[in-house]
C-alpha positions as CSV (number, residue, x, y, z in Angstrom):
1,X,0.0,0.0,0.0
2,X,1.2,3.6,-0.5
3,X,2.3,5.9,1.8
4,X,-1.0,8.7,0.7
5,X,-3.2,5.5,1.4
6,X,-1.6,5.5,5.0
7,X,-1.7,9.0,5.2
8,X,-5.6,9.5,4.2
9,X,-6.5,6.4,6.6
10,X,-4.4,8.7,9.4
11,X,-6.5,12.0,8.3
12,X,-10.1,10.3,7.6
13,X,-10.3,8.8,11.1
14,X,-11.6,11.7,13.2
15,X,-14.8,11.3,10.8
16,X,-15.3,7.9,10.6
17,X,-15.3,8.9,14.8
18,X,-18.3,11.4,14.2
19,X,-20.0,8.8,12.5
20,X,-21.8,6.6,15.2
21,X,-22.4,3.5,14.7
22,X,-20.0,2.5,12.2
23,X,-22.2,-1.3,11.1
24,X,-25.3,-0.6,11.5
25,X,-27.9,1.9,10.6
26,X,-30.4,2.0,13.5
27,X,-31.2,-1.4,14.2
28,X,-30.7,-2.8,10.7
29,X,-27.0,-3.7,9.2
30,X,-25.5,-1.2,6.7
31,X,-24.3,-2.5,3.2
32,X,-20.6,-2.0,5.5
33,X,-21.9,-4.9,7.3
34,X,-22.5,-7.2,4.7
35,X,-19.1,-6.0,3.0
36,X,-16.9,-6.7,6.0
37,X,-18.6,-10.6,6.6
38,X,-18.1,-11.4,2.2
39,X,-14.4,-10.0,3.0
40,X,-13.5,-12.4,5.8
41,X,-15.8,-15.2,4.5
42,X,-13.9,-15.1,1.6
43,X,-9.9,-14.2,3.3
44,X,-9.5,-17.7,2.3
45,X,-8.7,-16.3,-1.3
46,X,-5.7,-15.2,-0.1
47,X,-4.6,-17.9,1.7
48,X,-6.0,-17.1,5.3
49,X,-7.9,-19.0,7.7
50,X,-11.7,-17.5,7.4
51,X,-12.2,-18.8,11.0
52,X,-9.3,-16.6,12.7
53,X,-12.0,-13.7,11.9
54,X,-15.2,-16.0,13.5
55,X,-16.1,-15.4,9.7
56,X,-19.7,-17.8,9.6
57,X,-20.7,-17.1,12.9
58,X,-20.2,-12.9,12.3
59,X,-22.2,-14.0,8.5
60,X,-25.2,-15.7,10.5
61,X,-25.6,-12.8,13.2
62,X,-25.6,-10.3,10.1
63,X,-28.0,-12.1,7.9
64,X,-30.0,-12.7,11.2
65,X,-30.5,-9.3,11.8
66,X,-31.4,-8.7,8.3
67,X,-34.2,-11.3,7.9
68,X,-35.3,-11.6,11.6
69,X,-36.7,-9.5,14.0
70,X,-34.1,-6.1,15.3
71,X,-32.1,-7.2,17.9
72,X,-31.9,-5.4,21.5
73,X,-29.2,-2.3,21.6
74,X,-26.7,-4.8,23.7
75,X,-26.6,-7.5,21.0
76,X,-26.4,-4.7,18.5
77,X,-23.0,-3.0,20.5
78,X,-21.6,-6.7,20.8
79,X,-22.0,-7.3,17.2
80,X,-20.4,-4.3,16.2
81,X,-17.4,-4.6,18.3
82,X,-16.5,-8.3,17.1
83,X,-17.0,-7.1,13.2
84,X,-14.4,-4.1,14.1
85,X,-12.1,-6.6,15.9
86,X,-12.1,-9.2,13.2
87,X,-11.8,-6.3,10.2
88,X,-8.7,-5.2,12.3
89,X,-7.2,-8.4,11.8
90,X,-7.9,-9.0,8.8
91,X,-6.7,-6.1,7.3
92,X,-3.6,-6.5,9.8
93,X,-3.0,-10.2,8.6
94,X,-3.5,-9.1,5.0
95,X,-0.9,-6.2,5.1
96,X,1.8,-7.4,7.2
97,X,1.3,-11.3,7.6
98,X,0.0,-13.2,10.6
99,X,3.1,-14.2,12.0
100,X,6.6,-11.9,13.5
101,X,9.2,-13.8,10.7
102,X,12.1,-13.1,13.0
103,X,10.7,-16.0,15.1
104,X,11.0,-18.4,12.2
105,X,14.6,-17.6,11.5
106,X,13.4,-14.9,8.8
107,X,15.3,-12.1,9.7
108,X,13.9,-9.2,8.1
109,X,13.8,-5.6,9.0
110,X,10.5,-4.7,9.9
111,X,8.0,-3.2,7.4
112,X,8.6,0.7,7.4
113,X,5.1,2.0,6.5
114,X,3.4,3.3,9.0
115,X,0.0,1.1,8.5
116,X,-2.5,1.6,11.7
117,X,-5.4,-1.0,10.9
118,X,-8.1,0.7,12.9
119,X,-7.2,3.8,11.3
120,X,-7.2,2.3,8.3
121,X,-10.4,0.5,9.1
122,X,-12.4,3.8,10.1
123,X,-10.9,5.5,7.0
124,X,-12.6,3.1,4.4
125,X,-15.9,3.0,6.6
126,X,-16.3,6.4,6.2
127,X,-15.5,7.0,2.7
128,X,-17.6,3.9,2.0
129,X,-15.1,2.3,0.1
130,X,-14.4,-1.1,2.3
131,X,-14.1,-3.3,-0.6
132,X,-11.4,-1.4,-2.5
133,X,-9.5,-0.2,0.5
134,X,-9.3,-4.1,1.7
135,X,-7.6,-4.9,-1.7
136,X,-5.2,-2.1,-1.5
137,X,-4.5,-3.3,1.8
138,X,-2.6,-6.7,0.2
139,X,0.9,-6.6,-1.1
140,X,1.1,-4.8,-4.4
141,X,3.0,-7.4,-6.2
142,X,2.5,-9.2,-9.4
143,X,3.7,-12.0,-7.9
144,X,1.2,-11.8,-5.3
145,X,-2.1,-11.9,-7.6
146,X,-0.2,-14.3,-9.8
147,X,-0.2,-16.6,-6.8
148,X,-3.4,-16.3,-5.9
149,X,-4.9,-17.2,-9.2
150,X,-2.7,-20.0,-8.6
151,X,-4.0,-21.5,-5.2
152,X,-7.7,-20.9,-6.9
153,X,-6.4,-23.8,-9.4
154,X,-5.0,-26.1,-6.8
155,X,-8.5,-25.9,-4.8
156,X,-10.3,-26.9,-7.2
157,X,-7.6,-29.9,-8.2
158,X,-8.3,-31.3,-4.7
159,X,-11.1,-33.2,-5.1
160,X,-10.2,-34.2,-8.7
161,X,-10.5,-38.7,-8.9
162,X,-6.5,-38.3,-10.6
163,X,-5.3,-38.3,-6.6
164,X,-8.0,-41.0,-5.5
165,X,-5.0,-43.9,-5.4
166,X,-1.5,-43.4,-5.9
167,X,0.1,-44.2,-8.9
168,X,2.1,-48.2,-9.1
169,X,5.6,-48.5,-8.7
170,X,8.0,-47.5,-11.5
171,X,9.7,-50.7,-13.4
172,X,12.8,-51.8,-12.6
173,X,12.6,-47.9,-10.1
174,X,12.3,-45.9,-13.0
175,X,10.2,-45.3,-16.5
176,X,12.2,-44.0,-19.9
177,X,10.3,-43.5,-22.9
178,X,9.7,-46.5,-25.0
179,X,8.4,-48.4,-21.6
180,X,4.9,-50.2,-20.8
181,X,3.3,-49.0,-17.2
182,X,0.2,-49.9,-15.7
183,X,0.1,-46.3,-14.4
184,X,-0.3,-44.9,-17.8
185,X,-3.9,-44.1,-17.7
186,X,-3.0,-42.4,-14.2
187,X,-0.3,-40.4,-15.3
188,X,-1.7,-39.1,-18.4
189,X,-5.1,-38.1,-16.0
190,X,-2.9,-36.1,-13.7
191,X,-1.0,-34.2,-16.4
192,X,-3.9,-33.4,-17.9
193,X,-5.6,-32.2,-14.9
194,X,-1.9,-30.3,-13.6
195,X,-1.8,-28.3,-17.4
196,X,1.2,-30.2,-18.2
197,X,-0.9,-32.2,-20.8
198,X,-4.0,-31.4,-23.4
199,X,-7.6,-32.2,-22.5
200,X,-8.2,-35.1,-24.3
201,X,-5.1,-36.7,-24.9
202,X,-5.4,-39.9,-25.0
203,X,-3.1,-42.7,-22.9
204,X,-0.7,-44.5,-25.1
205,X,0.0,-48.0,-25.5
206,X,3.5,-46.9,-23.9
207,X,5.3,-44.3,-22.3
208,X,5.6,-41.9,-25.1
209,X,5.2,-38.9,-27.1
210,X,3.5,-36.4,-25.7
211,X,3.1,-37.8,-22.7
212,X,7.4,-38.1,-22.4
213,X,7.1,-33.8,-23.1
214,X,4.0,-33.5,-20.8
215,X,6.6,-35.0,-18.0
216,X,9.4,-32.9,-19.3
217,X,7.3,-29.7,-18.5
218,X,6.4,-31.6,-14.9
219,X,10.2,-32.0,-14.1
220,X,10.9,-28.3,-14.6
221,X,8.1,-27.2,-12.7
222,X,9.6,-29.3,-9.8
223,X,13.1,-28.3,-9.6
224,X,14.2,-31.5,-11.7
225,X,15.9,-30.0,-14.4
226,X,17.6,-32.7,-16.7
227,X,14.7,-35.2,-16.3
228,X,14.8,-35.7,-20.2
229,X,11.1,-37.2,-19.3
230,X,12.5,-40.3,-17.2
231,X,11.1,-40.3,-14.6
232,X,13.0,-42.0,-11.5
233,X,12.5,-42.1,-7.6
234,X,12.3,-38.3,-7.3
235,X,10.0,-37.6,-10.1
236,X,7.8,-40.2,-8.4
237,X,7.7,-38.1,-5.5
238,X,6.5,-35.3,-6.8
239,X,3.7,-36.4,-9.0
240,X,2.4,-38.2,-5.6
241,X,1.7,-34.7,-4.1
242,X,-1.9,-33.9,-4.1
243,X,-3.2,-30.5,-5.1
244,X,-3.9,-30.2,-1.4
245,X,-0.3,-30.3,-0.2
246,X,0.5,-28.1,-3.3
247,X,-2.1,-25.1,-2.5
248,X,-0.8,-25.0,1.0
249,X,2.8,-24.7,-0.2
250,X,1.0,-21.8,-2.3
251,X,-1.0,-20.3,1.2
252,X,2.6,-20.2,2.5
253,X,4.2,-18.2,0.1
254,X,1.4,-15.8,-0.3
255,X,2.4,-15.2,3.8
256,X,5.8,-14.6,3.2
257,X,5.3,-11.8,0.6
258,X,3.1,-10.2,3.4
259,X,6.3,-9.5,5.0
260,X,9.3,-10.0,3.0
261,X,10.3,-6.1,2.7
262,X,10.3,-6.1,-1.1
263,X,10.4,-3.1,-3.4
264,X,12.8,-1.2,-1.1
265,X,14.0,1.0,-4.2
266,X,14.3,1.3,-7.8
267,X,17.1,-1.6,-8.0
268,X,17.1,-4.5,-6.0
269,X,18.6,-8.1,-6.0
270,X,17.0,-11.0,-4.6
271,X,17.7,-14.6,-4.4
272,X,15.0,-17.1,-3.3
273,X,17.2,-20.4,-1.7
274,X,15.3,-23.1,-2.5
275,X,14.7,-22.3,-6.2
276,X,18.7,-21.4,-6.5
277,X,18.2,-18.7,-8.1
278,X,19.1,-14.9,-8.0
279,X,17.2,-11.9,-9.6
280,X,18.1,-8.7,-10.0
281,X,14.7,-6.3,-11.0
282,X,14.6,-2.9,-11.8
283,X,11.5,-1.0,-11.0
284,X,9.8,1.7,-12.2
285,X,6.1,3.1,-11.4
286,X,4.1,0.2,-11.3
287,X,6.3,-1.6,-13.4
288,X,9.0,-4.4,-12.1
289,X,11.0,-6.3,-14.7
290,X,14.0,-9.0,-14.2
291,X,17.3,-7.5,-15.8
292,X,19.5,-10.4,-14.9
293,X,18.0,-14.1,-13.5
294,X,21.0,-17.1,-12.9
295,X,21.4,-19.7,-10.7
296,X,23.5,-19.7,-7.5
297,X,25.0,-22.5,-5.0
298,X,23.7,-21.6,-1.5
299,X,24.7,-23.2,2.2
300,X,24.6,-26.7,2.8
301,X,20.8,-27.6,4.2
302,X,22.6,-29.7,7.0
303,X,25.1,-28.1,8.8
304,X,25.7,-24.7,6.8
305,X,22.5,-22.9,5.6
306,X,22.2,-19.6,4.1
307,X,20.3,-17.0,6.7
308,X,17.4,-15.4,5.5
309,X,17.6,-11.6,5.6
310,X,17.8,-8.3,4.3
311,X,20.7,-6.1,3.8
312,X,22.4,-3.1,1.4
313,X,25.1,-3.6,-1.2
314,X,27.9,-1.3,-1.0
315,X,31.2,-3.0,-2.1
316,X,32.6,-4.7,-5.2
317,X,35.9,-6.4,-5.2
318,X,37.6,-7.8,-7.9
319,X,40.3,-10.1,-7.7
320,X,39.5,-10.5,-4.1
321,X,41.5,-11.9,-1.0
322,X,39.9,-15.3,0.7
323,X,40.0,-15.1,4.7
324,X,39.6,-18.5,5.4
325,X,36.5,-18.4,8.1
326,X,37.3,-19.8,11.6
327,X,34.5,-22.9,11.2
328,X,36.0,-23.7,8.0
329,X,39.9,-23.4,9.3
330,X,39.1,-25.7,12.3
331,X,37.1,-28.2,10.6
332,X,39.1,-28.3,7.6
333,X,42.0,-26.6,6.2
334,X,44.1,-27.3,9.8
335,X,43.2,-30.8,9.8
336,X,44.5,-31.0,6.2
337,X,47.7,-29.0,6.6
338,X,48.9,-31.3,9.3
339,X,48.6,-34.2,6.6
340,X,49.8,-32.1,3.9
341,X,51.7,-29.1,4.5
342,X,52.3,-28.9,0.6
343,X,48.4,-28.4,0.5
344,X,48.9,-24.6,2.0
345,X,51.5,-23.4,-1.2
346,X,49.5,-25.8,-3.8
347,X,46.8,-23.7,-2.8
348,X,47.8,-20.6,-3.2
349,X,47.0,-19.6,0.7
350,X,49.4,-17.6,2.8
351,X,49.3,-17.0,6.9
352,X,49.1,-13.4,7.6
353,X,49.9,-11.7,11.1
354,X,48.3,-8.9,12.8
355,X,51.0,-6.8,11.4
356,X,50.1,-7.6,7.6
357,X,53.5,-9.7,7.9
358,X,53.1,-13.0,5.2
359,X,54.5,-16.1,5.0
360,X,53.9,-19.5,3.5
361,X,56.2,-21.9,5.2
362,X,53.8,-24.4,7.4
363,X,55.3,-24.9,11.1
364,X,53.0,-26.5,13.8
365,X,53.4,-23.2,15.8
366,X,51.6,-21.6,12.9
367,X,48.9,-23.8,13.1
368,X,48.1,-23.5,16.6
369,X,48.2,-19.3,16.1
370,X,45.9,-19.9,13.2
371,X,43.6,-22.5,15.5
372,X,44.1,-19.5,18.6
373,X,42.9,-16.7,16.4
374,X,46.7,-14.9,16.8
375,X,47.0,-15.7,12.8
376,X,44.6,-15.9,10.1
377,X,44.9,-18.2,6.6
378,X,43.9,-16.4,3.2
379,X,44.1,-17.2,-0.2
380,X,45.3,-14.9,-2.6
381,X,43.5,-14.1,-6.2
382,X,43.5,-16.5,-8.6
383,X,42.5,-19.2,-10.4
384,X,41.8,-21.0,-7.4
385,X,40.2,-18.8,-5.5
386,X,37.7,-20.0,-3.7
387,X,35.6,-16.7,-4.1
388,X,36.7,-16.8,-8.0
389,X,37.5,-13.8,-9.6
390,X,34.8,-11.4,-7.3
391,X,33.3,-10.8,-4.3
392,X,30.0,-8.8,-4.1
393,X,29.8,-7.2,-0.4
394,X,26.6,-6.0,1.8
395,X,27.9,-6.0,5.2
396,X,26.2,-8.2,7.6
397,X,26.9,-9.7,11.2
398,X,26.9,-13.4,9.6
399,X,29.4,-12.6,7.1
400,X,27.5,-13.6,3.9
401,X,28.3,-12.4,0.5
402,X,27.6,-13.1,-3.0
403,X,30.8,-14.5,-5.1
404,X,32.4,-16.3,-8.0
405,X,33.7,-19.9,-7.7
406,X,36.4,-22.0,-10.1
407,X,33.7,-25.2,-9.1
408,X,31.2,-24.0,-11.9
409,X,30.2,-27.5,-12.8
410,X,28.2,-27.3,-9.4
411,X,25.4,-24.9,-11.2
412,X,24.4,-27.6,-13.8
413,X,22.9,-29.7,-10.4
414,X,19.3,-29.7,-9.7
415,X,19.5,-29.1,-6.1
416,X,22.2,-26.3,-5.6
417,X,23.1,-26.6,-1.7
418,X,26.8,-27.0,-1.7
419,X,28.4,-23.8,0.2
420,X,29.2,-23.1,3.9
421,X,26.7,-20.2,3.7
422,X,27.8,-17.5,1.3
423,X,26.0,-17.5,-2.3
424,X,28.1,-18.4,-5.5
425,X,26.5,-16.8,-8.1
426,X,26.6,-18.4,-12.3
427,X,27.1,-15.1,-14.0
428,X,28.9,-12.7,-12.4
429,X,29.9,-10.1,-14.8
430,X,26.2,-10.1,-15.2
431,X,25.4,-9.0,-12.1
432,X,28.3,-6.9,-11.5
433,X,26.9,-4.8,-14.9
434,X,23.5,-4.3,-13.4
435,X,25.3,-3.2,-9.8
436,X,26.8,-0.7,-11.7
437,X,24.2,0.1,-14.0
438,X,24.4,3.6,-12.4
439,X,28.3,4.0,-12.9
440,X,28.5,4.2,-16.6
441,X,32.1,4.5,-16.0
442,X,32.5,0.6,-15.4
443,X,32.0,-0.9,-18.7
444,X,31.3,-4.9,-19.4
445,X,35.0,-4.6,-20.4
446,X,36.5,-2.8,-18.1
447,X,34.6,-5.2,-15.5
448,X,36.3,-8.1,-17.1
449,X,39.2,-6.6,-17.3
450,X,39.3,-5.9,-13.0
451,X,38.3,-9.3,-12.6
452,X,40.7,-10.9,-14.2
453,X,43.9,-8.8,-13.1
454,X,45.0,-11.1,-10.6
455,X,45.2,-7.4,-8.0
456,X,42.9,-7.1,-5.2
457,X,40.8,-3.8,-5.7
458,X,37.5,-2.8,-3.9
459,X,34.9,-0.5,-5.8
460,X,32.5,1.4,-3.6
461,X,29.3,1.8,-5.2
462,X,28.3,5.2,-5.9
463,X,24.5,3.9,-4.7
464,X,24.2,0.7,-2.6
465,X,21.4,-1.6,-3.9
466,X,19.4,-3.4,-1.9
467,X,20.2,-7.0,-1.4
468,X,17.1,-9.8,0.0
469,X,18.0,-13.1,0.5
470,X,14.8,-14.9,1.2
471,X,12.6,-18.2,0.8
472,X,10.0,-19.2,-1.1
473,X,8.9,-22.9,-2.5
474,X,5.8,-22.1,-4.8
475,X,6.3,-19.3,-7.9
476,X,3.8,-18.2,-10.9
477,X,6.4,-17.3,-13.8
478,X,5.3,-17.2,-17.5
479,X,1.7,-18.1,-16.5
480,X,3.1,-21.9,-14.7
481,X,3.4,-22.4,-11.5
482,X,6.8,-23.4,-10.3
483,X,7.1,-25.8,-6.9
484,X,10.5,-26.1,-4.9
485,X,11.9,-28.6,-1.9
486,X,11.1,-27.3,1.6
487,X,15.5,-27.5,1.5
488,X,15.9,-25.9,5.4
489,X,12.1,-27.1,6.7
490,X,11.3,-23.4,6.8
491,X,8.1,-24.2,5.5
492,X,7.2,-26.6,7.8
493,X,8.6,-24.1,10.5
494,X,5.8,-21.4,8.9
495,X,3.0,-24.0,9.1
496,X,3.4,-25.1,12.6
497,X,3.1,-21.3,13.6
498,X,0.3,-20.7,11.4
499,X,-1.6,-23.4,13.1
500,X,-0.6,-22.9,16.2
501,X,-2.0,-19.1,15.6
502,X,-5.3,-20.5,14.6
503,X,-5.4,-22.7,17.4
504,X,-5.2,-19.7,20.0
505,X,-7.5,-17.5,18.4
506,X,-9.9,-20.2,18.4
507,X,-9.5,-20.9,22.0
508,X,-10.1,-17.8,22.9
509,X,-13.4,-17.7,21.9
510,X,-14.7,-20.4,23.6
């Protein structure tokens, strides 16, 4: 929502004050009234819970008092309060999320608009505009109606007979084109019913033809790029996931973009973990469009995950310098050097002392400095870099940063989880053009050129760009919707807390 629709919610609330009873009109409901209980009847649209608003029971005193005989002042006051307490929260839930995402390891910075929801609230009552003010209460994405559409779909998959059994065992663990299956009639129901395959295309006498490219457009739906339409044990997997589990995946990611600070300026780069993929968009009005999209290699989902947060972009190095972090130097290059002190010089590393003194000889005094803190290990540019040929910096206290890598072959993987926690990224000249889009100075060339110089140099950026590392495992792009592993359980993390929300509302009602 915009900052004037905050400030005329803030300015219209004296009136809506002056204006009585806000519901009803005497003792009969106002069209407000009926408004408000079609809104949170229908919140499910947007992937909320209809009965964290006590949406049927608010619907049946409304209609009641419409139909039946008035009700006594009291019930009247009652009624009104619990339609302005649930239109609170639901405008709340809808503009912000239901949920503080710094307790589920998101660690975003706070939304920064100034959105009061009984202000808000009183503002549209009195300018009788509830409908249209509820709607411009919801994130103004694309992405955001694009996903809706998209849960609508899945809803109405649920109850479809393609899910009513589950589809037989693959031959021999896995089906390639050319193959009989008894699941064929199965299958080709389910694709059909998913988008991935015509109406009315009829099941084959084996597993082929369009059926083979109707899989093919499954697999890259899924995340399992380089399927070449045989499906195997993973593939399996996914077309076993009912349109239920699938629109909740969707409910989820509609409540992140409730709170993931997006549009925080006219550039911004973001990179969503489980698809492994970064995004740099350039905005302008209402307008956002991708000027660079490649994969990237994120933290290990085990022991070495990629935090979820928020930060701005302000350095550029070329050739850059790799500090060895202390998890990494304990649990692995120490531990290698005392088998191999060659491994230090093969390497290209060097121990450096507080003074900026350097040396490359391998002594087990060194080690233990290194192991104490009193030296630290780097790796100098080069080839083998670790960080490859640049380094893009946005300061932060867990030391993340977006890089290069000599270990390209890693980005041609389907699931990209590889790193200790900072974020290799495929194209990096790329990105480094569209960082500097606004420094005309730094041609594609003369980027190329830094980067491969083999000398350290830092670049400050003349403006920082905003930099959000976030999580989402449901996407609409190019009219399909795209579905990615829960890789860090976040999801699961999200659901619990949603339910667990619904659970204490409920209770305290009765």
């Amino acid at each position: 929502m915009s900052g004037a629709a905050i400030a005329l919610s803030l300015c219209c609330a004296s009136a809506m004050a002056a204006d009585g009873q806000r519901w009803f009109d005497g003792q009969k409901p106002r069209i407000q009234a009926r408004q408000a209980v079609e809104l949170l009847t229908t919140s499910s649209t947007h992937g909320l819970e209809p009965q964290d608003y006590n949406a049927s029971a608010l619907r049946e005193a409304v209609s009641a008092a419409m139909k039946g005989a008035a009700p006594p002042p009291a019930a009247i006051a009652r009624l009104e309060q619990a339609l302005t307490t649930a239109m609170e929260r639901y405008l709340s839930d809808l503009h912000r999320g239901r949920v503080d995402p710094q307790k589920i390891r998101h660690n975003f910075s706070p939304k920064r608009d100034a959105f009061d929801a009984g202000a808000y609230l009183q503002a549209a009552l009195a300018a009788k505009r509830l409908p249209q003010a509820a709607f411009e209460a919801a994130p103004d994405l694309p992405q955001y109606g694009q996903l809706r559409s998209a849960l609508a779909r899945y809803r109405q998959q649920a109850d479809d007979p393609a899910w009513d059994k589950p589809l037989p065992p693959l031959p021999r663990g896995k089906l390639a084109p050319g193959q009989a299956y008894a699941g064929l009639a199965l299958l080709t129901q389910r694709l059909i019913v998913l988008g991935d395959l015509d109406e009315g295309t009829p099941v084959p006498a084996s597993y082929k033809g369009a059926l083979v490219e109707a899989v093919k457009s499954f697999q890259k739906r899924h995340g399992l790029v380089g399927g070449e339409g045989v499906i195997g044990k993973a593939t399996l997997a996914q077309l076993q996931v009912s349109p239920d589990a699938r629109a909740r995946q969707i409910e989820l990611a509609l409540e992140r973009l409730r709170w993931t600070p997006l549009r925080q300026g006219p550039r911004m780069i973001v990179i969503n973990l489980p698809e492994f993929v970064l995004r740099a968009y350039q905005a302008q009005g209402d307008s956002i469009e991708v000027q660079q999209e490649m994969k990237v290699v994120v933290g290990k989902a085990l022991d070495t995950r990629t935090p979820l947060f928020d930060e701005q972009m302000r350095f550029i190095e070329f050739s850059p310098y790799w500090n060895v972090p202390p998890s990494i130097l304990r649990g692995e290059l120490v531990p290698k050097l005392r088998r191999d002190p060659g491994y230090l010089k093969k390497e290209g590393m060097e121990f450096v002392a507080p003074d900026g003194t350097v040396s490359s000889e391998v002594t087990p005094a060194r080690l233990e400095a290194a192991l104490a803190g009193k030296l630290r290990i780097r790796q100098r540019p080069g080839p083998k870099n670790a960080l490859g040929d640049i380094k893009f910096v946005f300061p932060n206290s867990d030391n993340i940063y977006l890089h290069h890598t000599p270990a390209t072959q890693l980005f041609e993987r389907d699931r990209r989880d590889f790193s200790h926690g900072c974020i290799r990224v495929e194209e990096p000249a790329a990105l480094a053009k569209f960082v500097l889009s606004n420094q005309p100075q730094w041609t594609e060339q003369r980027i190329k050129k830094a980067m491969s110089k083999g000398e350290s140099f830092t670049l400050k950026l003349a403006e920082p760009v905003p930099v959000l590392i976030t999580y989402g495992t449901a996407r609409v792009q190019g009219g399909q919707t795209y579905f990615f592993e829960d890789i860090y359980g976040l999801d699961r993390l999200l659901d619990n807390a949603l339910r667990q929300r619904s659970r204490q509302l409920s209770a305290s009602r009765d």
